[in-house]
N, C-alpha and C positions, 0 to 999 in steps of 0.2 A: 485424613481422607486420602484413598488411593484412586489417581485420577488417570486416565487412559487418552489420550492426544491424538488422533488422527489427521495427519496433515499430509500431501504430497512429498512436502518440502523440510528442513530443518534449516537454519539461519546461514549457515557453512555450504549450502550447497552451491556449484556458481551460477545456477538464475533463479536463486533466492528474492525476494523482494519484500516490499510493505508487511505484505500479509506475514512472511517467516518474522521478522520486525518483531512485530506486533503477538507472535506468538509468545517468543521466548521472552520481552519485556513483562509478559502478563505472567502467564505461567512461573516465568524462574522467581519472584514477586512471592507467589503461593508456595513455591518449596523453601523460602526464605521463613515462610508461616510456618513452616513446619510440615506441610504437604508434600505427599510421595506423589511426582508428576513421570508419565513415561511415554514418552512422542516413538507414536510409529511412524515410519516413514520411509521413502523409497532412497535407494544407494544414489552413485556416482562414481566415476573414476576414480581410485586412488582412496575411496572413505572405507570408514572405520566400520562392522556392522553390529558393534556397539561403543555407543562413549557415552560421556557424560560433557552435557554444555548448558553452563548457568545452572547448575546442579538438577537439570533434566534429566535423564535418561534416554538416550534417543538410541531407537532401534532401527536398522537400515536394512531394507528388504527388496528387490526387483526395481522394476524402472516405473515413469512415466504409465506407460502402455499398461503394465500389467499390475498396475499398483490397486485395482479394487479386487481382480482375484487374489491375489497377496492376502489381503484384509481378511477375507474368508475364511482363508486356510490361517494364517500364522493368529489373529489376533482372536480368535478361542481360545491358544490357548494363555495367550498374553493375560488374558483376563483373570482367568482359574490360575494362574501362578503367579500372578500379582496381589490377587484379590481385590480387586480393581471394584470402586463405588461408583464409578460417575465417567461417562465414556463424552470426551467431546471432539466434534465434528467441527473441523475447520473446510468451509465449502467455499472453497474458491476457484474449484473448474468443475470433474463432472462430479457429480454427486458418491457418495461412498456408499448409502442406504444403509446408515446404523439402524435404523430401526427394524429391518428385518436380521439383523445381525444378533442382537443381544436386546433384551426386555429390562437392561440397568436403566437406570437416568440419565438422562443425557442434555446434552446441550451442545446447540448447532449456532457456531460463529460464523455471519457473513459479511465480506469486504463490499460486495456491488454482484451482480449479475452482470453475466455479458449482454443479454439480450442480442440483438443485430450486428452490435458492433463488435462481433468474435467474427464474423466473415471478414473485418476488415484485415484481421489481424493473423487468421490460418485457413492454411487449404482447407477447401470446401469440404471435403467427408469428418475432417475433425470437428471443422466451426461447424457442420453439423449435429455431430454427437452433441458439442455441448449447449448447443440450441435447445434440441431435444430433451436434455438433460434436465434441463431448468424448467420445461416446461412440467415436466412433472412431477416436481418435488412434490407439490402437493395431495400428488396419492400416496409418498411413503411418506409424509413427515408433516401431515396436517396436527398429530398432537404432539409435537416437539416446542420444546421452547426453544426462543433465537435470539443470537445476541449482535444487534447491528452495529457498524461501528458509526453509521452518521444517519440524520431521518432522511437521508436520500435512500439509503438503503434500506430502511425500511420500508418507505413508500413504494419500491420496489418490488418485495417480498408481500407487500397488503397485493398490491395489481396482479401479481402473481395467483394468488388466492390464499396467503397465509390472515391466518385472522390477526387483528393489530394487540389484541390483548396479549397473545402470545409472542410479541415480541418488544425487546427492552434494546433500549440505546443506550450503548456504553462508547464513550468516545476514547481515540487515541489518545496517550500520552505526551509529554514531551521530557528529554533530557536535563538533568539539572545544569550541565557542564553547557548544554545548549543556551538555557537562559542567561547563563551566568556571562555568555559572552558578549564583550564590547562592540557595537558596528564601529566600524572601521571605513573611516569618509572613501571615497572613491578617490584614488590617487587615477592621476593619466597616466595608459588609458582606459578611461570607464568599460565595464564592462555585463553584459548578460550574460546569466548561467542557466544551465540545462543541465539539470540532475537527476540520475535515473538510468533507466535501463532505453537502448537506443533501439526501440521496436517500434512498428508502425500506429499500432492503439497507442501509444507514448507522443502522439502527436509531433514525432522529429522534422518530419519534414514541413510542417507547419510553423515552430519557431524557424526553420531554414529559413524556411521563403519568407518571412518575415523579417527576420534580420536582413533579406538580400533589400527587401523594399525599403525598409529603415536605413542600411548603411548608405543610399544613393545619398541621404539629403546629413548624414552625420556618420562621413568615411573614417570618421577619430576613433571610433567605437567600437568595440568587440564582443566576440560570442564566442562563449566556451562550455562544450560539453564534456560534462563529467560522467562517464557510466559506459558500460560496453553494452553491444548487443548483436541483433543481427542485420542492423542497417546500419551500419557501422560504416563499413567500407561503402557502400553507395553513397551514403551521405559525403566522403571524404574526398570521390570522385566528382561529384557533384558541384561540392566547393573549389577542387581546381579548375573546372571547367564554368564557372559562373564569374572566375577570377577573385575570390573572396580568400586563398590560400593565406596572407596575410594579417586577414580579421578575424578565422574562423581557426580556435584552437579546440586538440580531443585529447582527453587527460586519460581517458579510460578510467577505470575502478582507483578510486582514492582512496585513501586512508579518512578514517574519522575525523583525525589532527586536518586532514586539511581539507575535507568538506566542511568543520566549520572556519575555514581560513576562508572559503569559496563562498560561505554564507554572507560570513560578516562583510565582504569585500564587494560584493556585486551591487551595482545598481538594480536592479531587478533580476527574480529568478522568476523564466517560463516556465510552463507548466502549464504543457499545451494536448495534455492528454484526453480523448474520446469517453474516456473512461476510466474511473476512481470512484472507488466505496469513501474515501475520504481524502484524502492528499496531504499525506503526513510530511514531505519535502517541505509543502507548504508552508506545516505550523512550524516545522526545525528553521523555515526561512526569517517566520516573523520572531522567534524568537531571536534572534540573531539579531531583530531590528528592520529586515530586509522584508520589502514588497513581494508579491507575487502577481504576476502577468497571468490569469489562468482562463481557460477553458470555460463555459458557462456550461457548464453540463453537472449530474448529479454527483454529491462528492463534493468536489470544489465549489461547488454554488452554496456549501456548508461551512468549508472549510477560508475560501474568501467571501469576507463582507465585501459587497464590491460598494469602492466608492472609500471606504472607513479603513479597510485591513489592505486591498490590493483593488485591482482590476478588472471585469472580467468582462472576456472578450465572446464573437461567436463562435463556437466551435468547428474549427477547420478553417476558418475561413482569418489566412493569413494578413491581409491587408486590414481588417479589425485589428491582428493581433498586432503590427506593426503603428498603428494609428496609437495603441495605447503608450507600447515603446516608447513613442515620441512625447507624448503625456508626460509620462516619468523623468522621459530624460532631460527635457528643458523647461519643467516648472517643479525648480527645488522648492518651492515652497508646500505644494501639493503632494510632494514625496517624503518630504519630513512631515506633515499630519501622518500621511498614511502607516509611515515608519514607527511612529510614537503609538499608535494603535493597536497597529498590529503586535507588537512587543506586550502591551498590557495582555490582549486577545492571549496569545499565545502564553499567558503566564497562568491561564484559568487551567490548564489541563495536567493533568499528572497522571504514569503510570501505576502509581498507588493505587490512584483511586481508581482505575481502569479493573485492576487486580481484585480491589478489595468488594467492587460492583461485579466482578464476573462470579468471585466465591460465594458472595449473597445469593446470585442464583443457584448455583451447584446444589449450594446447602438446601435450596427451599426445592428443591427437585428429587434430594434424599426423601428427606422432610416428608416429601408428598407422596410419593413412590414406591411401590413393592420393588426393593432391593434384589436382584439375582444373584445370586452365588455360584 
């Protein structure tokens, strides 16, 4: 099968995330099958606008801005000189409208919708657009199949006006090298991690002020962020001026090898974001053995059992999130249940199967479908 990727993003770019993750773990899975995969996608500084990654094909064309006119014009003719079966839609900001594009099969991957919570996170005329965006999927892509990655997101896409038949949960993966990892007791001093990208939907300033409330009554303790972004520097301004320079470390972008050093090590990872189709930090936390502090919101209210796997707190609302802190931090006995749990939880999920559930669909969309050439 010759399969067609449409995604913003490719795993390499620098504000890749989840969703890039999640792309190349499934897909590079299927060209392992034997399947020819080719991700279109917008450039970056310094990239390539062709390579091959995880035996993809990724094709790099315009920016951000102009990435659904791109579509238009360049992926006609991608199609006719690929000869491409099966076109899939990765819809993680504005819509790309495959289906007025081409009459192949298709299949539309979604992480979560923003809903509301994109005004938190950009100027108004954008968190517009893709307000708007979402609201109307349902006129070009009421007969598309979709493939959600947790039933929040589906529930999502049903409220939306997509019909629930036409849509399938396929959940994240997890690394085998992630399972395989030992927890590593908490040496002093103990510490919380925050992994991820340091934007304001990322819930940062939320674990902040939560660690500031927490470290008043346990000053032993630390918090360290892992991941760059664009509250980067406010947050680091923030921290001198609250007097936390001492407790409150920023690693920036880590290497593999040592986010799961970061995993294994922490007394709990936050995971204080507004917003997640699923919160895959999460399961690489419990695999590791490691709790999660997270967000009640949709996504993580899938991804933590709270109570069983982790915690979960109100959303936004830091002094919840600092009450749980304190849960974790001074009743080891309630953090080793939760630790032991969340390890088995996170042992249910595999990239495999993620893969070999996403190709089931393609095929039954062939299958079903007048094929265009």
């Amino acid at each position: 099968m010759n399969i067609l990727v449409l995604n913003y993003r490719d795993r390499s770019h620098p504000l890749a995330g989840g969703a890039e993750v999640h792309l190349h773990k499934i897909f590079g899975r299927l060209v392992e099958l034997g399947h020819s995969v080719t991700l279109f996608t917008t450039s970056y500084k310094g990239a390539k606008s062709k390579e091959i990654l995880d035996g993809i094909e990724v094709v790099r064309y315009g920016s951000d801005l102009s990435f659904q006119i791109s579509i238009f014009l360049k992926v006609p003719h991608l199609i006719k000189d690929k000869k491409i079966d099966a076109v899939v839609e990765d819809l993680n900001k504005l819509p790309l409208f495959t289906p007025l594009l081409t009459k192949l099969p298709k299949l539309v991957q979604i992480h979560h919708l923003w809903k509301t919570s994109i005004f938190r996170e950009a100027a108004f005329p954008i968190a517009l657009a893709v307000y708007l965006g979402e609201r109307i999927i349902p006129l070009f892509y009421k007969k598309c199949t979709f493939a959600a990655v947790s039933p929040s997101a589906k529930n999502e896409l049903i409220e939306l006006g997509i019909k629930g038949e036409q849509i399938s949960v396929i959940y994240n993966g997890i690394d085998s090298e992630l399972l395989e990892t030992e927890r590593v007791r908490e040496k002093a001093p103990a510490f919380f991690l925050f992994l991820g990208r340091l934007r304001k939907y990322k819930g940062v300033w939320v674990a902040l002020k939560a660690f500031k409330i927490f470290a008043k009554k346990y000053p032993e303790a630390k918090l360290i962020f892992a991941g760059t972004g664009s509250e980067e520097q406010k947050l680091k301004n923030s921290v001198q001026k609250w007097g936390l320079g001492d407790s409150v470390q920023f690693l920036g972008a880590v290497s593999g090898e040592k986010k799961r050093e970061l995993l294994r090590g922490a007394i709990a990872l936050l995971q204080t974001s507004f917003k997640e189709g699923w919160g895959l930090t999460v399961i690489e936390a419990a695999s590791c053995g490691t709790v999660s502090i997270a967000s009640n919101v949709s996504g993580l209210c899938d991804s933590v059992k709270d109570g069983e796997t982790g915690l979960l707190f109100k959303a936004g609302n830091a002094a919840d999130c600092a009450k749980k802190m304190v849960e974790i931090f001074s009743n080891s006995a309630l953090r080793n249940n939760l630790e032991s749990s969340a390890k088995i939880y996170a042992s249910s999920f595999d990239w495999g199967n993620s893969a070999t559930e996403t190709l089931a669909l393609l095929q039954k969309e062939i299958g079903f479908s007048e094929v265009e050439k």
